[in-house]
N, C-alpha and C positions, 0 to 999 in steps of 0.2 A: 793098723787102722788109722784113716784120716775124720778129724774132725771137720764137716761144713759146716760152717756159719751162714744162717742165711741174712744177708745186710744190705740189699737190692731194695728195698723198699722205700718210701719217701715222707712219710711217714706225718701227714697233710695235718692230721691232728693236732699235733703239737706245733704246726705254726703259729707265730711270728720264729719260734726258738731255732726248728730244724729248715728251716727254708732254704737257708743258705751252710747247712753243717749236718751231718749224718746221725740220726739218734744215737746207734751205738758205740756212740765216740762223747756221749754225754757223760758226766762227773754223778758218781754216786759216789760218799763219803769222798776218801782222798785217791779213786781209780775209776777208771772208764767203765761202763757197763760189760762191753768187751774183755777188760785185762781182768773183770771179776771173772767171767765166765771160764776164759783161758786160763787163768791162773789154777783154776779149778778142777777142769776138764785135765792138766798137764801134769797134777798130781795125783792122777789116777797112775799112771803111767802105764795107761791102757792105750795111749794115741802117739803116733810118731809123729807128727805133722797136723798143722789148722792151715782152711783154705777159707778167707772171706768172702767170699760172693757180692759185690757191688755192682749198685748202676754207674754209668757213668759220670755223672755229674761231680758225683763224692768218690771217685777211685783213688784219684792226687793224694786226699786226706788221709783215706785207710792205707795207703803206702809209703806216705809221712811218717806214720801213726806205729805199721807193722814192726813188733818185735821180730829177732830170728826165729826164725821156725815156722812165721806163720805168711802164707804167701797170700797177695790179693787177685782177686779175678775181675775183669771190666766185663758185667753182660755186653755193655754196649747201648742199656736204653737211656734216655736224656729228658723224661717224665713219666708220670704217676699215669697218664695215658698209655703210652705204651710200654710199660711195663711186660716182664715176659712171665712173669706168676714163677711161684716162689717151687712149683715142678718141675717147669722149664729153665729156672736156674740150677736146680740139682741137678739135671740133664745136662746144661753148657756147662756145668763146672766140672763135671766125670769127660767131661769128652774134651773140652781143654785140655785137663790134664793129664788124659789116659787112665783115667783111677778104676783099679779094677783088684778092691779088696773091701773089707766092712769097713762100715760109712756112724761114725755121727752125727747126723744131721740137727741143730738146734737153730735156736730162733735168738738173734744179736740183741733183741730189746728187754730181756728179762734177768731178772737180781733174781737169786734164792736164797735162801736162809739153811742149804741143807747141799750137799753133796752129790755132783752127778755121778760120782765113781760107785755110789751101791746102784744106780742104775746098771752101769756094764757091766759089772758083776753078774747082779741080773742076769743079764741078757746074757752072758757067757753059758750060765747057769740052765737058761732054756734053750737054748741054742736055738735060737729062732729069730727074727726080726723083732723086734718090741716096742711100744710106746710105753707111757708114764700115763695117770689114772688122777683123779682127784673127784670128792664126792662134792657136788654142787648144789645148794640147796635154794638159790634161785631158781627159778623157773627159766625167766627171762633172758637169764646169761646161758641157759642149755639151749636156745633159740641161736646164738652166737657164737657156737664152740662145736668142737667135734664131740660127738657121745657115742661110748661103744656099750655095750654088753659085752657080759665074761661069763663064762662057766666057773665053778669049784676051783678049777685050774691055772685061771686066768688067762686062756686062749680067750680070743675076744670071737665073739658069733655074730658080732653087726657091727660096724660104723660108719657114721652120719655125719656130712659136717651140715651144721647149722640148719638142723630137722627141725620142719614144721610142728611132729609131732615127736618129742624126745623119749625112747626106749629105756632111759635109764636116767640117772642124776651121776655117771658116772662121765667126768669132762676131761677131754684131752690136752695137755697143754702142749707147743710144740719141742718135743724133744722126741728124737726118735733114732731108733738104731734096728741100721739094716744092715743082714748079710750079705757076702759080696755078692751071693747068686741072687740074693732080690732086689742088690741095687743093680744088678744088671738088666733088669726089665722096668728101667724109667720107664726106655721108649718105645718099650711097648703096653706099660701103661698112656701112655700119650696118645698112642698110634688108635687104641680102643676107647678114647675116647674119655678117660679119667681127669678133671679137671683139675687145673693147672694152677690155679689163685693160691689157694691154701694147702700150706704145706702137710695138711693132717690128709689131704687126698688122696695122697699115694699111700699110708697106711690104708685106708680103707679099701684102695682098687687090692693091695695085697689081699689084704685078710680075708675077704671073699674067696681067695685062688689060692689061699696058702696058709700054715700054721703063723698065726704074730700072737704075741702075747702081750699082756699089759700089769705092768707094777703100780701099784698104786703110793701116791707118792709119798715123801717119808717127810715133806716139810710143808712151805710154804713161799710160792714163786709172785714177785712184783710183776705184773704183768705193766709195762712204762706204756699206755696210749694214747693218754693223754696230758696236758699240763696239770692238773687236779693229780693225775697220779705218779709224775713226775716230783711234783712237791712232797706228796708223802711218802716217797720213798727216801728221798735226798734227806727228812724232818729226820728217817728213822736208821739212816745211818749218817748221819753226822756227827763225824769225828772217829768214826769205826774205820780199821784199816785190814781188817783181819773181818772175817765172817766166825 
């Protein structure tokens, strides 16, 4: 199994900060949001290999930056305009590379407080495609996020990203694990027309046409998007080196 990173984004929000430096190569306590993630993700010893996914502006940095084992990819875009969306990069980065086995897919800008290894577990466990779950009691943030429904079982029976009218308070974060037979139909989720922005997309074009299931999560994930939440993330491990 390779893990994708998805790290193509430019991430406008947090300017003056990220303008000129890639968010996830920013300092939480004494490690990059990255080598938390990684660090994490490589003591599952569920994943042989991490692939970064970058644009090109910031590629130099994440392969300055790159530990062994973890290779970086240039989509090639050079702004926030032409961006290829975060499904068009899991597509160039399986066809770059040729990858044609189960996929990690997560998102470079998030801290957790809990371990992605009971997700693959998980997901071994269902044998199926999977996201991660979390109950939202804003209204306003389920406007903003993907939201599925689940049965008893946790097969999910709908997902939406950023419904006008939200079927549940249950919120998707981005972390997601596909098998190799469903990460072999990026492109033709593409080709049918499944949008390509948010990475929670291609769960949803799946779970419509196929079994995915959803864990509901077992902690609490920093979502970094803006400088307000950049600061309290850094207030709340400062001086942690260890999770």
């Amino acid at each position: 199994m390779k893990c994708l990173i998805l790290a193509a984004g430019y991430a406008t929000r947090l300017y003056p900060l990220t303008e000129n430096f890639p968010k996830p190569l920013l300092k939480v306590g004494e490690k990059t949001i990255l080598d938390w993630l990684i660090d994490d993700v490589a003591a599952s010893g569920e994943v042989d290999g991490f692939v970064v996914i970058s644009n090109h502006r910031f590629a130099s940095m994440f392969r300055e930056w790159a530990p062994e084992g973890v290779v970086v990819v240039d989509d090639g875009t050079s702004s926030n305009e032409t961006r290829l969306g975060a499904v068009r990069d899991i597509q160039f980065a399986i066809g770059q590379l040729g990858l044609d086995e189960d996929l990690l897919v997560i998102a470079g800008d998030n801290v957790l407080d809990f371990s992605l290894g009971a997700f693959l577990r998980y997901a071994r466990s269902k044998g199926t495609s999977c996201v991660m779950r979390y109950y939202e009691p804003d209204e306003t943030r389920l406007h903003k996020s993907g939201v599925v429904e689940v049965d008893a079982q946790d097969r999910i029976l709908s997902m939406e990203e950023k419904p006008a009218a939200p079927k549940s308070r249950w919120c998707c974060p981005p972390f997601y694990f596909y098998t190799c037979a469903d990460a072999r139909r990026v492109g033709e989720a593409i080709a049918s027309g499944c949008p390509v922005d948010a990475p929670g997309s291609l769960a949803a074009w799946l779970a419509a046409r196929t079994a995915v299931h959803a864990m509901e999560m077992p902690g609490h994930r920093y979502d970094i998007g803006n400088l307000a939440s950049y600061k309290q993330v850094s207030a709340t491990y400062k001086g942690i080196t260890e999770i």
